[in-house]
C-alpha positions in Angstrom: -24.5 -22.9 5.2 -26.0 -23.6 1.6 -28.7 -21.6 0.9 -31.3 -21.1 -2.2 -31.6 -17.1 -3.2 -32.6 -16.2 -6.2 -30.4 -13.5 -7.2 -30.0 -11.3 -10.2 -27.9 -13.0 -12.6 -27.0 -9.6 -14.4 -26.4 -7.8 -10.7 -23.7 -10.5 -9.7 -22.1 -11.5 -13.1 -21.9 -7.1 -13.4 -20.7 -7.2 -9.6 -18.2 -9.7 -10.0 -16.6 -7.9 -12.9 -16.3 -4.4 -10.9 -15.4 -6.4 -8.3 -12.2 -8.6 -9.7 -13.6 -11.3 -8.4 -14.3 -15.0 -9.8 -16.3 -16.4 -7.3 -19.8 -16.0 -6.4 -19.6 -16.4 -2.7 -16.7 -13.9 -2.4 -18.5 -10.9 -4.6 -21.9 -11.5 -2.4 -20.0 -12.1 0.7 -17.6 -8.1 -0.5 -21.6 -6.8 -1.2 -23.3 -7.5 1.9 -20.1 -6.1 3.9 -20.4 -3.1 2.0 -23.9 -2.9 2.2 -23.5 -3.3 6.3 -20.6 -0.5 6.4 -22.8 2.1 4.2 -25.3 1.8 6.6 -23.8 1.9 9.5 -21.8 4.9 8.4 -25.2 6.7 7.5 -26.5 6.0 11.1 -23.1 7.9 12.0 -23.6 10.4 9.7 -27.5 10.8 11.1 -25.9 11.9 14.7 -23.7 15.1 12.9 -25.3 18.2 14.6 -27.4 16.5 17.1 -24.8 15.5 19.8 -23.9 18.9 22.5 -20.3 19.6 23.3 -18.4 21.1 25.6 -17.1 24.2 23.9 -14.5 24.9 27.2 -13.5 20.6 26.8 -9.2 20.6 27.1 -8.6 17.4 25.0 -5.2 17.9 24.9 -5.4 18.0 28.5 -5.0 13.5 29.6 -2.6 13.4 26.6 0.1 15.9 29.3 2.2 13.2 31.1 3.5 15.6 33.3 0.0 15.2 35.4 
């Protein structure tokens, strides 16, 4: 899918550098999947104190095969 954005000629050209890469398409394409893993790891990271455990949970308890 072509596609006119007007991107930051200093952002990419510095992006590509750090990046190793020579295309355009593949140092947007590496941004925009790092970009989508930093937030979803900070929704994760939102959740850390909020979700209730059971403190008396045996998780070692389905790994017995002698059940």
């Amino acid at each position: 899918m072509a596609s006119n954005v007007n991107i930051d000629y200093e952002l990419l050209k510095a992006a590509q550098k750090i990046g190793g890469y020579q295309s355009k398409k593949d140092t947007v394409n590496l941004a925009l999947r790092e970009f989508i893993a930093r937030r979803r790891a900070a929704e994760i990271i939102s959740l850390f104190g909020r979700i209730e455990y059971d403190i008396d949970y045996d998780y070692k308890k389905d790994r017995r095969s002698d059940l």
